[in-house]
C-alpha positions in Angstrom: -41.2 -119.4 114.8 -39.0 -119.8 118.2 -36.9 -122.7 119.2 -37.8 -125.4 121.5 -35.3 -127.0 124.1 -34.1 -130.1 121.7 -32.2 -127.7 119.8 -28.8 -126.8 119.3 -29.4 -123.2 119.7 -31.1 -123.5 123.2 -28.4 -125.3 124.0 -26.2 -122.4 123.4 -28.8 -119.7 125.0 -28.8 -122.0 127.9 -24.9 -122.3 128.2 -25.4 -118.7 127.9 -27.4 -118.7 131.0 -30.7 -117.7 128.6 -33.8 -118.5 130.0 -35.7 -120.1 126.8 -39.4 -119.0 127.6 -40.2 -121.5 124.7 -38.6 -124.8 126.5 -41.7 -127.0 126.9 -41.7 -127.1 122.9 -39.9 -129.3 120.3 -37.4 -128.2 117.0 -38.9 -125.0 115.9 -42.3 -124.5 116.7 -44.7 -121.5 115.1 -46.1 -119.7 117.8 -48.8 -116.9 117.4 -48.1 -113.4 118.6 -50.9 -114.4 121.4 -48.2 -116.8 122.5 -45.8 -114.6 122.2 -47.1 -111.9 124.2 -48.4 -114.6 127.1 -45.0 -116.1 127.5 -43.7 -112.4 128.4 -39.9 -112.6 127.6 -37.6 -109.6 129.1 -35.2 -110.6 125.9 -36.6 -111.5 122.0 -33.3 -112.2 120.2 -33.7 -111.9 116.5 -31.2 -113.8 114.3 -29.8 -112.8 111.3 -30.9 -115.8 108.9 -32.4 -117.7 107.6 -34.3 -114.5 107.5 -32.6 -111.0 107.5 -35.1 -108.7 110.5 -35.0 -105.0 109.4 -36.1 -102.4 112.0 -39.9 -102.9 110.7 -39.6 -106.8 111.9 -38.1 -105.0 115.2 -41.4 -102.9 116.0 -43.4 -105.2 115.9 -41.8 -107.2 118.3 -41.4 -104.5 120.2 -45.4 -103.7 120.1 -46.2 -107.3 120.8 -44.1 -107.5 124.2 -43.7 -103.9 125.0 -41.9 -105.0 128.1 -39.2 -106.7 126.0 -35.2 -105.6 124.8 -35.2 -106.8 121.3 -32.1 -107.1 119.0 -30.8 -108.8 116.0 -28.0 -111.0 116.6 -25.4 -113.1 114.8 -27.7 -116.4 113.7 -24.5 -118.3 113.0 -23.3 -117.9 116.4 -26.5 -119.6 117.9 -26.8 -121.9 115.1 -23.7 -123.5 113.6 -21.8 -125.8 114.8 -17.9 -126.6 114.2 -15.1 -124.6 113.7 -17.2 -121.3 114.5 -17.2 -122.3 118.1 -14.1 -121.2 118.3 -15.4 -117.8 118.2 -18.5 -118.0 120.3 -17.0 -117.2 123.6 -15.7 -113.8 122.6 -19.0 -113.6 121.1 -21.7 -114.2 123.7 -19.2 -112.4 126.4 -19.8 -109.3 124.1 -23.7 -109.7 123.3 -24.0 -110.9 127.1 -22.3 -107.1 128.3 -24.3 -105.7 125.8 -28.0 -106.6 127.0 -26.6 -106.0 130.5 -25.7 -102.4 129.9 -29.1 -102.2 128.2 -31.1 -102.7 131.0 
């Protein structure tokens, strides 16, 4: 599953200045690893619910797009509105340093 560009969490990538590689889709679209592998992302950003990725979930991203950082990251951050904004900024500065001193 990915997210498509009439969601809030592209929004936030986007305001992130994330690419979403997934953009011509709608809500939250299945995709097949096929897909996943075609679209050729640099970045697969794993969050941490609705489903918890363990470092198994990890390799096989990582086996799909061999080319691409994958993390987990903080699924409320991307995904819930409200008073958690308020702690987004400090947030997405740090993940943002942290996939730029990965590459």
């Amino acid at each position: 599953m990915t997210v498509g560009s009439d969601t809030f969490i592209h929004d936030m990538l986007k305001r992130c200045g994330f690419v979403n590689v997934f953009d011509t889709k709608r809500r939250y679209p299945e995709i097949s690893a096929s897909e996943l592998a075609s679209a050729n992302p640099d970045l697969i950003l794993l969050s941490s619910e609705p489903f918890p990725f363990k470092e198994k979930h990890i390799a096989e991203f990582r086996s799909i797009c061999p080319g691409a950082k994958v993390m987990t990251v903080d699924g409320e951050m991307f995904s819930w509105y409200g008073s958690r904004l308020l702690k987004a900024p400090e947030y997405f500065n740090a993940l943002i340093r942290q996939i730029n001193n990965a590459y």
